[in-house]
C-alpha positions as CSV (number, residue, x, y, z in Angstrom):
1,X,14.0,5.0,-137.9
2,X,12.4,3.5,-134.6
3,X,14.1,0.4,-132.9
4,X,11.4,-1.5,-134.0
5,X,12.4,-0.7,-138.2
6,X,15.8,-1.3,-137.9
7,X,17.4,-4.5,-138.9
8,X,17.8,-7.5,-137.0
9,X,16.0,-5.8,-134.2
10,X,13.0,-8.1,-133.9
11,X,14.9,-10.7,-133.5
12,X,16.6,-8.9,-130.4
13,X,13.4,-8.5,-128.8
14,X,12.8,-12.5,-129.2
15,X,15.5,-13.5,-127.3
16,X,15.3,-10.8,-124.8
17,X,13.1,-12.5,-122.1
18,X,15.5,-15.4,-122.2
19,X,18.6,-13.1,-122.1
20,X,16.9,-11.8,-119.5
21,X,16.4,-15.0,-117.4
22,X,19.9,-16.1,-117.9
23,X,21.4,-13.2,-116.3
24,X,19.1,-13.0,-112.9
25,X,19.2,-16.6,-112.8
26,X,22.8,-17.5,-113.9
27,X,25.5,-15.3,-114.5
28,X,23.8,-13.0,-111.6
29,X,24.6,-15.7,-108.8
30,X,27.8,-17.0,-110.6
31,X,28.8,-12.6,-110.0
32,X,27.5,-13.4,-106.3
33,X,29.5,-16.2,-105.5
34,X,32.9,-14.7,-106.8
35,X,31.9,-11.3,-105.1
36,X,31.8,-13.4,-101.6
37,X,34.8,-15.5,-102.2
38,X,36.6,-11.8,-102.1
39,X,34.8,-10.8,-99.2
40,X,34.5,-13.4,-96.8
41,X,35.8,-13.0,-93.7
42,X,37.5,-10.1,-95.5
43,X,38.3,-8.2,-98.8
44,X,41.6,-9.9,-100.4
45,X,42.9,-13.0,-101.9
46,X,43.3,-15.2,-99.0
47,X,40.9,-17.6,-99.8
48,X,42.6,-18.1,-103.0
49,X,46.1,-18.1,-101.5
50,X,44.7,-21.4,-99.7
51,X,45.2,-23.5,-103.2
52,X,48.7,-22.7,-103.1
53,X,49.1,-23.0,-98.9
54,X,46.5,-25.6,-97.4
55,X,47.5,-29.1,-98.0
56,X,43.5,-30.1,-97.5
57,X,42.4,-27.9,-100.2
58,X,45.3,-30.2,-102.3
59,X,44.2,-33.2,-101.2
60,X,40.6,-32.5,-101.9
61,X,41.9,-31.1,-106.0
62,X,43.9,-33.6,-106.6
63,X,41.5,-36.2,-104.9
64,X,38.6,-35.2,-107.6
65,X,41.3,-34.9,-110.9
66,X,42.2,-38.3,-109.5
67,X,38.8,-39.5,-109.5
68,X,37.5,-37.5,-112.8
69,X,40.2,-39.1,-114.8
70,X,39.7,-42.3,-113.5
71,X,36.5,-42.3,-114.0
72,X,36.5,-40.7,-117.7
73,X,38.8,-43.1,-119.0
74,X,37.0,-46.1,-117.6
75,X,33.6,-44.4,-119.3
76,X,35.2,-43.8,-122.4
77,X,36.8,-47.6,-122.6
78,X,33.3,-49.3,-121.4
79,X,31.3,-46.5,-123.7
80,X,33.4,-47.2,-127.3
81,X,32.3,-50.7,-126.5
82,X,28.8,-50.3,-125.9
83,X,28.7,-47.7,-128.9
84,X,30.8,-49.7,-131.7
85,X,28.2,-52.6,-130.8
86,X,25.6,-50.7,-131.5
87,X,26.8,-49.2,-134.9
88,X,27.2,-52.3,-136.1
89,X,24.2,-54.0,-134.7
90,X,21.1,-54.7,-136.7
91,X,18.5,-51.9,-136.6
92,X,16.5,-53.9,-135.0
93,X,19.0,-55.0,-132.4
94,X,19.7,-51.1,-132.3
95,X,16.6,-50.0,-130.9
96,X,17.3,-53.0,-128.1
97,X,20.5,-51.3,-127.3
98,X,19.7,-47.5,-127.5
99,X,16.9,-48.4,-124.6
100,X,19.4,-50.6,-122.1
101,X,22.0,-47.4,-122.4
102,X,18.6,-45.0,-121.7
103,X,17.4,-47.0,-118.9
104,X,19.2,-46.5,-116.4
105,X,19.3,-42.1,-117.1
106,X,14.9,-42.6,-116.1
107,X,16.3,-44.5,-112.8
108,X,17.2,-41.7,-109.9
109,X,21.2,-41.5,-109.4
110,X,20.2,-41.5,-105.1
111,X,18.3,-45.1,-106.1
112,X,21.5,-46.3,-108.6
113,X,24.1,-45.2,-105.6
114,X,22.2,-46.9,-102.7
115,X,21.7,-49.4,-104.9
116,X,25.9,-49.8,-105.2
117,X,26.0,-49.9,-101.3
118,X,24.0,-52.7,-101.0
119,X,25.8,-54.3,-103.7
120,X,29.5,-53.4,-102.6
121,X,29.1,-53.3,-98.7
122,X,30.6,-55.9,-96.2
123,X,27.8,-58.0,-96.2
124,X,26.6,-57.3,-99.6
125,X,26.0,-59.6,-103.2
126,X,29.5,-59.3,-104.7
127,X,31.6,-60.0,-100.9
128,X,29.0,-62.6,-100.4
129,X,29.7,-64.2,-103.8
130,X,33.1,-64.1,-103.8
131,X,33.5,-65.6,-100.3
132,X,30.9,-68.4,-101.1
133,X,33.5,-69.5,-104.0
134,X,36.0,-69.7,-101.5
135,X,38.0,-66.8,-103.8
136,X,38.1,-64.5,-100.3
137,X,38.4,-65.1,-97.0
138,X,37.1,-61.9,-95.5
139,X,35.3,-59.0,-96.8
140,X,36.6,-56.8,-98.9
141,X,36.5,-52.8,-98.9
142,X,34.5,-52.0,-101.7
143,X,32.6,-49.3,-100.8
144,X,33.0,-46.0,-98.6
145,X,36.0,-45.3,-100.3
146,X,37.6,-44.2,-103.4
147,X,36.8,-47.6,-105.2
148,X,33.3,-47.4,-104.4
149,X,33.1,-43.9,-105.7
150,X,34.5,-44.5,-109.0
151,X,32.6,-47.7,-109.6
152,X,29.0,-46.3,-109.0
153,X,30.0,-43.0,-111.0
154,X,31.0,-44.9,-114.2
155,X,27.6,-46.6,-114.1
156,X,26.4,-43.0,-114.3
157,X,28.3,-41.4,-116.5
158,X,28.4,-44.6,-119.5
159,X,25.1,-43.2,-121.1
160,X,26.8,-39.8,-121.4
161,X,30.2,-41.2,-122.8
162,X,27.9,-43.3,-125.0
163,X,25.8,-41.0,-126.9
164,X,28.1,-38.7,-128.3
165,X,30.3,-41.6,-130.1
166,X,27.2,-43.0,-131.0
167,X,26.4,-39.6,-133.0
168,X,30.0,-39.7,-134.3
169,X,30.5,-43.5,-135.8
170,X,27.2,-43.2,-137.5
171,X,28.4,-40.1,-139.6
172,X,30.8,-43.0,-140.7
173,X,30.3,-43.8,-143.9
174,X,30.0,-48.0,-144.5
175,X,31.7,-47.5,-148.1
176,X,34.6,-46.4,-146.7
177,X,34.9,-49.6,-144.6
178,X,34.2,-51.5,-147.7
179,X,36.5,-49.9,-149.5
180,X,39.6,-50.6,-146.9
181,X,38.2,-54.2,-146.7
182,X,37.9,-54.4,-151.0
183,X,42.1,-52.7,-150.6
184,X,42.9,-56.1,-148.9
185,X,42.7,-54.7,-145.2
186,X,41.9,-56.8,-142.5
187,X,38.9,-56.5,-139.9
188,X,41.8,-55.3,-137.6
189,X,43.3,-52.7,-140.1
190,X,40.0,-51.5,-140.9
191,X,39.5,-50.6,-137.4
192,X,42.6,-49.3,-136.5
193,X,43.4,-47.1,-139.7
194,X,39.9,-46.2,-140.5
195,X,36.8,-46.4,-138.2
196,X,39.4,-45.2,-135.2
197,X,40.6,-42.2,-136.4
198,X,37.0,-41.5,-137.7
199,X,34.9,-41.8,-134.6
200,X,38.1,-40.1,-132.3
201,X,35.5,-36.6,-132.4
202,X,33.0,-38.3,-130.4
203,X,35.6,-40.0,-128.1
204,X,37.0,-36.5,-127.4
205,X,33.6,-35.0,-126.9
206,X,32.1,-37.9,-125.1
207,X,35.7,-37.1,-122.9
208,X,34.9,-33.5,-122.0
209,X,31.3,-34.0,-121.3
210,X,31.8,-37.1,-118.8
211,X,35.1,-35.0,-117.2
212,X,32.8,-32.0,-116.8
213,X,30.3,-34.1,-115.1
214,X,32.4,-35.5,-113.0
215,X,34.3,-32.6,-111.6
216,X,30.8,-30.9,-110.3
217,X,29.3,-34.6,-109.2
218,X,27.8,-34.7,-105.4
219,X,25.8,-37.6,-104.7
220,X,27.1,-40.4,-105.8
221,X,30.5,-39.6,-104.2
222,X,28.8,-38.6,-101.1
223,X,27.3,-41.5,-100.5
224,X,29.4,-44.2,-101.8
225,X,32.3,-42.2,-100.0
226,X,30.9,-42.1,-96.7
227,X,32.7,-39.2,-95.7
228,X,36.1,-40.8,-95.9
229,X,36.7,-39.7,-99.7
230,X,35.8,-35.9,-100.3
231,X,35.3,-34.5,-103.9
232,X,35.4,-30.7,-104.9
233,X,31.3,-30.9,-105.4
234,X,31.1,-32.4,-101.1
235,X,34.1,-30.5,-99.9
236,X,31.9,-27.0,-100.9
237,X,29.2,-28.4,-99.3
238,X,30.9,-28.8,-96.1
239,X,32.4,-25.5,-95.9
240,X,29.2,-23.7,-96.9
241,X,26.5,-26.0,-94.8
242,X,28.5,-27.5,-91.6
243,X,32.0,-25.5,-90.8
244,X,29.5,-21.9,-92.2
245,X,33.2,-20.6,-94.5
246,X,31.3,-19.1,-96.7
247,X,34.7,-17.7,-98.2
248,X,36.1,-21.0,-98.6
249,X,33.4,-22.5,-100.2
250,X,32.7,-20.4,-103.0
251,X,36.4,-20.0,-103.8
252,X,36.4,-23.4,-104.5
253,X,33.3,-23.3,-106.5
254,X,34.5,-20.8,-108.8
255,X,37.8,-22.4,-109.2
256,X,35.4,-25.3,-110.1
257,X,33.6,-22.8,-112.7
258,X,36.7,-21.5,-113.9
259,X,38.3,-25.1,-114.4
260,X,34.9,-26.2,-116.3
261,X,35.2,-23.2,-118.8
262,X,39.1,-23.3,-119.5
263,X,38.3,-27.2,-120.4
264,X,35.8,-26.3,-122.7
265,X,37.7,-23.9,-124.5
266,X,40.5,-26.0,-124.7
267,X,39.2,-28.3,-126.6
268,X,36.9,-26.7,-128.7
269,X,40.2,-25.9,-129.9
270,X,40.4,-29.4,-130.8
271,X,37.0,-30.4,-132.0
272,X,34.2,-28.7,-132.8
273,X,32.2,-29.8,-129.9
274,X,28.8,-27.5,-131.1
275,X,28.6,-30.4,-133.8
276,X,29.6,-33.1,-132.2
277,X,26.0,-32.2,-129.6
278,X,24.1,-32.1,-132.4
279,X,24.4,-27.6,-132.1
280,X,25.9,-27.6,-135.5
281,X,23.1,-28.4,-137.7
């Protein structure tokens, strides 16, 4: 029987082009970049040994967990809000809300971060403010540092956080709400005892996605960090573009890779994250 009569076999040759395309132009350069981490200046683990030995390469990891966790949990806090509102908003109202949490994902994250500058800096709106109302006496350090960092990236990453809940509370079914209130439970218990543990899928997948994002994040952190605050993302940038460690750089980027993956399968463990973004239909 040809290859073309056999079972299951058309369907091969359908996904084949994109097969194709994801192994020159993904897992090829992913091979690439862990090849040269091996290799550069020479063959061996001595790039790798510097996680263990370099007290920069420490302060740069735990600088960015610092940061990513930071960052999610302040996501996640602001994002339940935004996402409980609009569940139980009119539909109406909804559509109000859906667009404001779009918005700003159209506007460029180099125009949202310069943006922040200008808000945070020395002589910017919020010191301005502040002093005006006699709260402050000098300006405050708001920006080109680890402060400024995490403020402009959980403006970036609340659409992300918000979404995913979003997807979760509405598979929520209302009669079960009813039903806890009709039982004699309060708004409170309701919450707490019911809608909570409900929607906690979405939290945890809204948790991995803006962690994720945040480990690999460049600009933002560049720019609001000024070079005083590095990140994983900046640090491989520096070793690769500036100080030319080529070996240095893309050990870090696969330990960046590596960390990525070992999250996801974590907590697909967990939750099934496939149907949580919508890949479980």
């Amino acid at each position: 029987m040809s290859a073309a009569g056999r079972p299951g076999a058309g369907w091969w040759l359908l996904i084949l082009p994109a097969f194709l395309l994801l192994v020159v132009f993904y897992l090829a350069p992913i091979v690439q970049v862990l090849a040269i981490s091996v290799t550069e200046p020479e063959f061996g683990l001595e790039n790798y040994e510097r996680l263990l030995t370099s007290s920069a390469v420490q302060r740069v990891i735990f600088t960015t967990l610092r940061i990513c966790i930071i960052t999610t949990a302040l996501a996640l806090l602001l994002g339940y809000a935004i996402a409980y509102a609009i569940t139980l908003a009119s539909p109406r109202a909804r559509g109000w809300w859906i667009l404001a949490v779009l918005v700003p994902l159209w506007i460029s994250v180099l125009v949202r971060a310069f943006a922040w500058v200008t808000l945070l800096r020395r002589q910017g709106l919020v010191n301005n403010t502040l002093m005006e109302a006699g709260l402050i006496g000098e300006p405050l350090p708001l920006v080109w540092n680890e402060f400024g960092i995490v403020v402009g990236m959980v403006h970036y990453m609340v659409p992300f956080a918000v979404l995913p809940m979003l997807s979760s509370m509405r598979e929520i079914d209302p009669r079960l709400l009813a039903a806890a209130r009709g039982l004699g439970a309060s708004r409170g218990e309701v919450f707490r005892r019911v809608f909570l543990p409900l929607s906690l899928p979405g939290v945890i997948a809204s948790g991995v996605l803006v962690f994720i994002f945040s480990l690999g994040f460049y600009i933002t952190p560049a720019i609001l960090g000024g070079g005083k605050t590095l990140m994983v993302a900046e640090w491989i940038s520096l070793q690769i573009l500036d100080l030319i460690r080529w070996g240095l750089g893309t050990m870090m980027a696969t330990v960046l890779v590596v960390a990525i993956l070992v999250t996801l399968a974590v907590f697909s463990r967990i939750v099934d994250l496939r149907r949580i973004f919508g890949a479980g239909a």
